[in-house]
N, C-alpha and C positions, 0 to 999 in steps of 0.2 A: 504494500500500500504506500502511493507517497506519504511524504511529510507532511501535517496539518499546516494546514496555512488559512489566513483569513483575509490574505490581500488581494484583492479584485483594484487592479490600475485601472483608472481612465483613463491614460493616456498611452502609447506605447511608441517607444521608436522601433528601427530595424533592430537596433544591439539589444533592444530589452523588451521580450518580448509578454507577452501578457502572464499572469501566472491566476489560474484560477483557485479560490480557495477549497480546502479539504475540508469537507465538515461529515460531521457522523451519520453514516448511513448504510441499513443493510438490507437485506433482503434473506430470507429464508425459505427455501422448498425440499421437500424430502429429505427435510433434516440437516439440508446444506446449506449453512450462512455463506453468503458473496458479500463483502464490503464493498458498497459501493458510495465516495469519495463525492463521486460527484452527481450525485441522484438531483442534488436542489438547482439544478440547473432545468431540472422539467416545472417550470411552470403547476402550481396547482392550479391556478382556474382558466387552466390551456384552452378549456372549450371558449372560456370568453375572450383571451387572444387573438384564436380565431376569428371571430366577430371583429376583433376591435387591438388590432398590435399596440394602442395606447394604455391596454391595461397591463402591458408587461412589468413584471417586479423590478424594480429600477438596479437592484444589483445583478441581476439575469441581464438588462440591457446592459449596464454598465461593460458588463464582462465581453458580448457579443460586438458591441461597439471597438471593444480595445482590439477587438482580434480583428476588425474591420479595418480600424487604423493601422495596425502591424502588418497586415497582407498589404494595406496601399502602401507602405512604406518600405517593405520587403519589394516590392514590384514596381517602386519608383523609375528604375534606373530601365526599365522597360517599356514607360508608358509612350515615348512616340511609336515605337515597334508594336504597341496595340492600337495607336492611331492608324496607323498606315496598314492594320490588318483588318481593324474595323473597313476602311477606305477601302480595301483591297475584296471584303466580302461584299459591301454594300456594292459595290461597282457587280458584281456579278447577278445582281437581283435588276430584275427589268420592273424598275418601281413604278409601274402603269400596270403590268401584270392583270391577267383574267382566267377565270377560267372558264371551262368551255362550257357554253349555256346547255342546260339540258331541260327538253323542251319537256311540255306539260298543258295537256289542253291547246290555249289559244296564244299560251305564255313560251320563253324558255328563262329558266332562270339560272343564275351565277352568282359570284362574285368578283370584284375587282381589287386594285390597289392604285391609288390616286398617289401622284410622283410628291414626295415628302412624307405619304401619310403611314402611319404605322398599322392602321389596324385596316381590316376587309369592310369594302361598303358592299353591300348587298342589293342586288338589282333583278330586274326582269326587264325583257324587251320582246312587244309582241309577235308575233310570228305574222301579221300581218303588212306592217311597216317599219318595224324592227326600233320604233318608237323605244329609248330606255328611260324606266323608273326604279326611283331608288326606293329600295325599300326599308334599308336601316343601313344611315349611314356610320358604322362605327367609328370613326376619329370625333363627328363630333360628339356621340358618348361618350367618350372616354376622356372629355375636354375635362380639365378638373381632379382626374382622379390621377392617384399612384398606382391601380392597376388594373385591367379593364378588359375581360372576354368576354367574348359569347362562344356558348357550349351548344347552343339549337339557335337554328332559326327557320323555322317551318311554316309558310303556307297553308291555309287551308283549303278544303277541295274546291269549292267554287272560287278561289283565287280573291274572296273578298279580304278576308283578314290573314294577319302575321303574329305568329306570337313566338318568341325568343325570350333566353334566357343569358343572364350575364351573369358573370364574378367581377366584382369591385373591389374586391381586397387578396385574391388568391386562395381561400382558403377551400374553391370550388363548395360554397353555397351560392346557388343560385336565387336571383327573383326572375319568376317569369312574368312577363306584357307582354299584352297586345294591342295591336295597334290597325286599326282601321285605315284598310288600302285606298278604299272611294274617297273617304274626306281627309286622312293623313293624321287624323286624331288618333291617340293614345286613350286607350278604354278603362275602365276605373281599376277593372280588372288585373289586379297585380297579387303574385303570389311569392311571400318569402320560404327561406329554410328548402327550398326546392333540391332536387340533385342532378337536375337539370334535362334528363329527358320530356320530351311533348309528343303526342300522339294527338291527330284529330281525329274524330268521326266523319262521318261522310255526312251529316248534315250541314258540317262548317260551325256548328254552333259550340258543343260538344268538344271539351280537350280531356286528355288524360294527362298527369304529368306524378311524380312521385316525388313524395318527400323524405329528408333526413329526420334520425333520431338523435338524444342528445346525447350518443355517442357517435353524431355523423354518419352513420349508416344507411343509406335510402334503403327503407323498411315499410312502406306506404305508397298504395296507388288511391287518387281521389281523382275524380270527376267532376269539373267545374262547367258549368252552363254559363255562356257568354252573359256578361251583365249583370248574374249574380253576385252576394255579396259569397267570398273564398272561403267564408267562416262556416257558411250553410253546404261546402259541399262534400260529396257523398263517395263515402271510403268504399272501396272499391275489393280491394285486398289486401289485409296487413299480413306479413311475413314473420311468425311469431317464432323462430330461430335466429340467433344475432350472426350466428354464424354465415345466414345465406342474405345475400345481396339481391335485390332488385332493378329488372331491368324495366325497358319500355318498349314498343318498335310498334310498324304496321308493318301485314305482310306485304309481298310484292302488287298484290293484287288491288292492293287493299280492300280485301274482305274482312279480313279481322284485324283489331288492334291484341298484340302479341305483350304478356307478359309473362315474366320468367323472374325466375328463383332460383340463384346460383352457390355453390363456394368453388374449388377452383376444381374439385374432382365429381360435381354432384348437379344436376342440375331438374328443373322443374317447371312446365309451360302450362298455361291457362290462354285462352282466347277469349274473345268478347266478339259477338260482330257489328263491323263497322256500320251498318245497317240500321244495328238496331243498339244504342251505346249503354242504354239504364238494363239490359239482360244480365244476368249473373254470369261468372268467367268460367270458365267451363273447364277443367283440370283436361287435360290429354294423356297422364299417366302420370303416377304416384310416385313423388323421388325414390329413388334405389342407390344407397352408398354407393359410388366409384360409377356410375350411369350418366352420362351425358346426353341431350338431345338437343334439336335446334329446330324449327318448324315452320314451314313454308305451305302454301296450300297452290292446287293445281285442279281446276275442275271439282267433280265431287271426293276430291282424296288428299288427305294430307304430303308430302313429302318431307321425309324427318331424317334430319342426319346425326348419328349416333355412332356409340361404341359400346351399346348392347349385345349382349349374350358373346362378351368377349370377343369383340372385334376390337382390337387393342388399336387399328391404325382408320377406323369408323368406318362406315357402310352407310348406304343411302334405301332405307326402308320407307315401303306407303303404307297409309293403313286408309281407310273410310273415314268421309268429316264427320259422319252422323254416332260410328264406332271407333275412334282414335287408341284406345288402350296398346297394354302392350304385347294383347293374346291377338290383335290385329292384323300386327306389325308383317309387311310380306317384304324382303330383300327385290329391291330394286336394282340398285349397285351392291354386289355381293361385297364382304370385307377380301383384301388382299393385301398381305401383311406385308409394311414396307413400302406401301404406297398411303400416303397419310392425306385423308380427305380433308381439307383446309376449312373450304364453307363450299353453300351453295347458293344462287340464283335462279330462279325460278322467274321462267315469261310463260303466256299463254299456251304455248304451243313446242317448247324449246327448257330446257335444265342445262345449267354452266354448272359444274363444281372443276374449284380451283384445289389442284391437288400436288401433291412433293413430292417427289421418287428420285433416291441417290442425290440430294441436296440440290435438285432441282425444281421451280415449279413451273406446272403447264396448265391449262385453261381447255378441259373436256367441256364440247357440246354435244347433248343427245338431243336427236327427234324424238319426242314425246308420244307422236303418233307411230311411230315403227320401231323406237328402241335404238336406232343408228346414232354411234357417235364417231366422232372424231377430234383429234389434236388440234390448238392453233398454235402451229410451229414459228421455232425461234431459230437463230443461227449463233448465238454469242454463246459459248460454253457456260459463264456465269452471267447470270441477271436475276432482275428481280419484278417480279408481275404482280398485276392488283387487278379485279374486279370492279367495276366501277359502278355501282349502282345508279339507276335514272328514276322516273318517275311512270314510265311507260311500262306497259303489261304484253300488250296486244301490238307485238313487235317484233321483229326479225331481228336486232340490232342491236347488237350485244357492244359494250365500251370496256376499253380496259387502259390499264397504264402500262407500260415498260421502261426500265432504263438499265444498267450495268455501272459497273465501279466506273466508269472513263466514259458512257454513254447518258446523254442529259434524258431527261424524263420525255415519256411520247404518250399521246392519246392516241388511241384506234378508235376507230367505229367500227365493228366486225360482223358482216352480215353473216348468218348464221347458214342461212342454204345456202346462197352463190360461194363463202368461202370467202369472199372478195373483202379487202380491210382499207379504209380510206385514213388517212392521216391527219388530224384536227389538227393537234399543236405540236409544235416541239421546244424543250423547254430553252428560252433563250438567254444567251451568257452575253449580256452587253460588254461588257469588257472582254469577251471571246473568250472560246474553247475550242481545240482541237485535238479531237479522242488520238485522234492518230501520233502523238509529245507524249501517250502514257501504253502503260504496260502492264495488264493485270492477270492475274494469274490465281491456280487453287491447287494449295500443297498440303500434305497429310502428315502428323504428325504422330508419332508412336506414342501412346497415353503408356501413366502407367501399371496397366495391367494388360497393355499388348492390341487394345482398342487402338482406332484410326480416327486424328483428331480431324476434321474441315480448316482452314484457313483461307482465307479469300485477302487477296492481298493487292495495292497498286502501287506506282510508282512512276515519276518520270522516267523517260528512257534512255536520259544522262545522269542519271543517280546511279555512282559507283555501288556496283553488289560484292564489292569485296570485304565486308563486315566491318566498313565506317559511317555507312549511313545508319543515323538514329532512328527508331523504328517505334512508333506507337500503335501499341495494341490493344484494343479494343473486347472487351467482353459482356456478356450477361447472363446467360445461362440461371434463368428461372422460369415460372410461370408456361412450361412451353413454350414462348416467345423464342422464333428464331430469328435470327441479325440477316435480314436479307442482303443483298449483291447489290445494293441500289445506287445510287448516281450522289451526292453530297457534293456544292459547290465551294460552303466552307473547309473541307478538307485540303485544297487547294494549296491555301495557302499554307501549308505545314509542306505536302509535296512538291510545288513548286519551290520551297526552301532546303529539296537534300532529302528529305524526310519518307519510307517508308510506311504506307499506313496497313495494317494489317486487321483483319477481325478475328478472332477465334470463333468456333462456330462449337462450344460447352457442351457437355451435359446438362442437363435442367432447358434445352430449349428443345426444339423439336426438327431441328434442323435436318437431323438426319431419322425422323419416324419419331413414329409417341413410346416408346421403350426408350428412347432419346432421351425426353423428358424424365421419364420415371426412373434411367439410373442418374440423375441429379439431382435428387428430390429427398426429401428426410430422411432416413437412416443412409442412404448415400449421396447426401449431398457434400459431402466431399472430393467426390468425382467432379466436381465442379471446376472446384477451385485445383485438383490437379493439372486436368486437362488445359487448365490456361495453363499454368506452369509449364505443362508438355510442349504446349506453343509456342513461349517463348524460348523454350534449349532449340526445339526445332531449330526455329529460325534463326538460332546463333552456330548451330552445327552444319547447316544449309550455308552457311556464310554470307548471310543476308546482314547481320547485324552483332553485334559481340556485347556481353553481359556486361550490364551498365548502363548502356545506348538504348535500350528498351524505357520507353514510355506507359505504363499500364493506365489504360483509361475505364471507369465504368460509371456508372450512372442509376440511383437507387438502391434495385436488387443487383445491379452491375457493381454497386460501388462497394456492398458482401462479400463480391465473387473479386476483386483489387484488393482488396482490404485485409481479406483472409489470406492471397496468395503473396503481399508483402510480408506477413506476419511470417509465412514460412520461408519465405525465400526473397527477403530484403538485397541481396548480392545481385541478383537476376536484373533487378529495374532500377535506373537512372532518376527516375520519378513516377511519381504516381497523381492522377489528377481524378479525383474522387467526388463526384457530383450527388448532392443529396443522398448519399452513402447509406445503405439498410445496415450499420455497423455494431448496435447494441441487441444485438435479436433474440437475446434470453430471456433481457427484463422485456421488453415488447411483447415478447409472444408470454410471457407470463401476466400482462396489465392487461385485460379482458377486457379493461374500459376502453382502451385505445378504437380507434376506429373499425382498424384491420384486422385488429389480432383472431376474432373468433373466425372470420373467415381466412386465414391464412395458416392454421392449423392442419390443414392438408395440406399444403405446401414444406412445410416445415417441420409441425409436427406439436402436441398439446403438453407445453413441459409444466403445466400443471399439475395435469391428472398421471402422466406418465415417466417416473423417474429414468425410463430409456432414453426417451426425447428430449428431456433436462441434458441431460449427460452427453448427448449427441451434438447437441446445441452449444452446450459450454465447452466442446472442447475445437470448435470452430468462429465462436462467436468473438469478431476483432476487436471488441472493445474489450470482450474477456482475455483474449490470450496477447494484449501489448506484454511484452516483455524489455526488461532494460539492455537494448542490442543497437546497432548503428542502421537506423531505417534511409533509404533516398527522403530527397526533397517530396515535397509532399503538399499538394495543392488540395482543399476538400471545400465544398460549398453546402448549406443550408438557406433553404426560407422559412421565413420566421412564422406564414401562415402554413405551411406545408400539413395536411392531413393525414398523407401517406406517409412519408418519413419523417416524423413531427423534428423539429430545428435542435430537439437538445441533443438525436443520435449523436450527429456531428460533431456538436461542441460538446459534448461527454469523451470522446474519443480523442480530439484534437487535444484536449484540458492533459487525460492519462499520458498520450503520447510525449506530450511536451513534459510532461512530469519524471516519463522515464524511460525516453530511449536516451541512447547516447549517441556520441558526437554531434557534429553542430550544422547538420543538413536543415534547410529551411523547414518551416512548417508554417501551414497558411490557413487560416480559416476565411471564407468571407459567405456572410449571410446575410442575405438579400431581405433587407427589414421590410418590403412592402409586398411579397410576393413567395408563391409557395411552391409545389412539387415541382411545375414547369419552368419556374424562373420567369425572369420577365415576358409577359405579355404583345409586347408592341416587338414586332416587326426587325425592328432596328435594336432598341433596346435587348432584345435577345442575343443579337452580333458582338456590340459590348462585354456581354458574358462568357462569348466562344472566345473573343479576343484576347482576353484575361486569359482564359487556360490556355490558349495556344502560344502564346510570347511566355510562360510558364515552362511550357515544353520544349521553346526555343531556349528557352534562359538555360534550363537544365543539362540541354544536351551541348550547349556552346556555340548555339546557331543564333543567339538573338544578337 
């Protein structure tokens, strides 16, 4: 344990860096006390932080401040080289930007970015004279505030009203309004505590949206009638496990509005139809531990994509609208292990599922009426594809996205019988790109227990590979989330300075099948954080980059899988840049109140109830096993609204670190006092924050 201490500095230079104080604190489960030094860094009335960063405890700020001033003054000696990167990213954004209207009845609607303005204005323009209306211009919302999203902005079907949801402080609560198209009025109608999804019915009148609990939880679906007062409207479905989350959607069709009841291995749908919206929701089948489905409907027959009766990499089964159960259920798309069904798309007459096979994915359409499918083929060894949902049913016309490491982002339109793909946009680099200056490639790395890791990597194609270029690598490895092959213009600037960028493609994502996932996952979520490790010797024994030169980057549950693999192998990385960091995961997943914790207990694991999963936990978890050893420089970030990684993981961990690694490698906090999981909101303001860690990464490796 450090030494007690009680001095919390205001002030800090680069020589002297903040020192938080030690005060008494412990925790106990299964009999095992954890001293923990620095507990009073969590905020007690965190839920009203959220709400409101002005009620932070002023020795909590005091602390977070100094460590703000210590990073700016640690990073002095770098800030025109994050001018000139900020400059260098921005110049790559086409600040008029649009995207491509997808049409809808009489309408097609978008959004845009107006040259200076940070946030999306939201438009339609008719399909008859291409007349444009705005429909919510976000810059001037956000006029005023320190920080300013929208999470929805949905139309309703007859095109008269808009109703959208914002966060105004980060801490993703939303209020939702609406706002009347015809006269451009804003309706009385405003709903706080929201979690931000909207559904409309088909009469226009009619929203569905859900609310948080006062542990942040979207646990509530309510039914608001246009014009009513929000106070009289009519609960729809409360979700009486904390553990499972609520969702919101319409299907494709919009026959029904879709809601679901999830945690990360269990899931649960009801429908309502759009039709008909005051009906009771109609269960489709009774959660089953480790059961997943998702539900789409197609004429008189559901189509559900699942991983029932052990299909470990999911299958696409129908069953009848009127009998959905799951003695229904008929195999449509049989399971075939190793081909992992992503999601699906359902039109009239035509089914898209986007699927992975060998770390790649591809975009299967069937005819609906004969069962005939086919590929839509790619030619780039790696990339990264998206589904693009529109608002059209009764349609040939399927949209998707494509781009690769060194290929900018593209729109198709893809007609489904001719085969035929027309090209909307492609994504434009005002200050120029030319795919053909880079060189990306996917090498395999020996884990270790003899597994084959992914790596996806790029590089200019005057960046010496003789193991002098600095090399940052990137991971995440949780939630199934795999790290696609995609296009990043801010990466640029790190490769066009020398710089290597590399992914790790982990256990815990799904990059290579959902057995992918599940050997990264509680009792072997240490496969995680190996396999980065295995990545980085790779690449040092490949002669791509020599130990030291390595950058580890991750972000959340990214910032776990950095966090823990510096812990074991501090020599390996040159630095580390640690974004909203999932770093203290013992006491979280043992604080029930927290947001996430009950539904993240699959993921991880209940070291409450089970002295296995305590023990599993604690002997990877980075705040638990800092030890006093020589760590690299060390960049980490926090927001102070943040719901998902609340602000004190960070500065719990940065506080132990500085208390007791040795030698005298930087270490850096900086917590973004007006903003949470995402960091800054605005556009620009977000570049600011890349630019920081990347002149960090420059600094580190001897390139800034």
């Amino acid at each position: 344990m450090p030494p007690e201490t009680t001095e919390i500095p205001r002030t800090s230079t680069a020589s002297a860096p903040p020192v938080a104080a030690c005060r008494p604190g412990s925790l106990t489960f299964h009999g095992i006390t954890r001293d923990d030094p620095y507990a009073w860094l969590r905020a007690d009335n965190w839920r009203e932080v959220m709400s409101d960063p002005g009620l932070l405890d002023g020795d909590i700020r005091a602390y977070l401040e100094a460590e703000n001033a210590f990073t700016k003054a640690g990073m002095a000696a770098t800030e025109g080289l994050q001018e000139a990167l900020f400059a260098e990213m921005k110049g790559r954004l086409k600040e008029d930007d649009s995207s491509v209207p997808s049409p809808d009845g009489t309408f097609a609607y978008y959004h845009r970015y107006e040259i200076g303005g940070q946030h999306p204005v939201f438009c339609r323009k008719s399909l008859e004279d291409e007349a444009e209306e705005i429909l919510l211009d976000g810059n001037r919302e956000a006029q005023g505030e320190a920080f300013f999203r929208v999470i929805a902005c949905e139309h309703s079907p007859d095109h008269r009203y808009l109703a959208y949801a914002a966060d105004r402080n980060g801490s993703e609560q939303y209020v939702i309004n609406v706002k009347d198209l015809d006269s451009g009025a804003q309706l009385a109608d405003s709903i706080g505590g929201a979690q931000g999804s909207i559904a409309w019915a088909n009469d226009g009148k009619t929203l569905f949206y859900v609310t948080l609990d006062a542990e942040h939880r979207p646990s509530k679906v309510f039914r608001h009638r246009l014009g009513s007062d929000p106070k009289e409207d009519v609960l729809v479905y409360a979700e009486p496990d904390p553990g499972f989350f609520i969702g919101l959607g319409v299907s494709e069709s919009r026959r029904f509005i879709i809601i679901s009841a999830h945690d990360h291995t269990t899931s649960e749908v009801r429908v309502i139809p759009a039709d008909r919206p005051e009906e009771e929701a109609r269960l489709i089948a009774p959660r089953d531990s480790g059961v997943e489905y998702e539900v789409s409907d197609q004429g008189e027959r559901f189509l559900i994509l699942t991983n029932a009766d052990g299909a470990i990499d999911f299958k696409i089964v129908e069953a009848p609208i009127d009998k959905p159960g799951r003695a229904a259920w008929r195999d449509l798309v049989p399971h075939r292990p190793g081909r992992l069904i992503l999601s699906l798309l359902v039109f009239k007459n035509h089914m898209v599922r986007l699927e992975r096979e060998e770390g790649l994915p591809r975009a299967v359409v069937t005819a609906l009426a004969d069962g005939s499918e086919h590929a839509v083929a790619f030619d780039e060894e790696a990339y990264a594809l998206g589904l693009v949902p529109g608002y059209l049913y009764d349609t040939t016309t399927l949209r998707f996205s494509y781009s690769s490491l060194t290929t900018p982002t593209r729109i198709y339109d893809y007609d489904m019988e001719t085969r035929e793909r027309e090209l909307l946009k492609e994504q434009e680099i005002p200050s120029g790109h030319n795919p053909q200056d880079y060189e990306s490639r996917r090498l395999l790395a020996s884990g270790h227990d003899g597994v084959d890791i992914p790596i996806s990597l790029v590089h200019h194609k005057s960046t010496p590979l003789d193991g002098s270029a600095p090399l940052l690598l990137y991971g995440y490895g949780a939630y199934g989330h795999a790290i696609p092959a995609g296009f990043s213009t801010n990466r640029f600037s790190l490769i066009d300075r020398g710089f290597i960028y590399a992914i790790a493609h982990v256990r815990g994502g799904t990059d290579k099948g959902y057995s992918w996932y599940l050997d990264g996952k509680l009792e072997k979520k240490r496969n995680s954080f190996l396999d980065f490790i295995a990545a980085g010797e790779a690449l040092v024994q490949q002669g791509l980059t020599r130990k030291g030169r390595i950058v580890a980057h991750g972000g959340s549950a990214g910032g776990l899988l950095v966090g823990a693999a510096v812990n074991l192998r501090p020599d390996l990385f040159g630095g580390v840049i640690a974004e909203v960091p999932f770093v203290d995961v013992l006491t979280t997943m043992c604080d029930k109140e927290l947001p996430l914790t009950p539904p993240e207990w699959p993921e991880w694991g209940n070291p409450i109830e089970d002295r296995q999963a305590y023990e599993t936990i604690a002997a990877y978890s980075p705040y638990d096993n800092v030890e006093a050893k020589a760590y690299p420089p060390m960049l980490v970030t926090a927001g102070l609204t943040d719901p998902r990684v609340t602000y004190w993981e960070p500065a719990k961990w940065v506080a132990k670190l500085r208390a007791v690694k040795t030698g005298d490698a930087p270490l850096f906090l900086k917590t973004n006092m007006s903003a949470g999981h995402g960091g800054a909101a605005g556009r620009f303001d977000k570049l600011i924050e890349v630019a920081l860690a990347y002149s960090f990464a420059l600094m580190v490796t001897g390139k800034a």
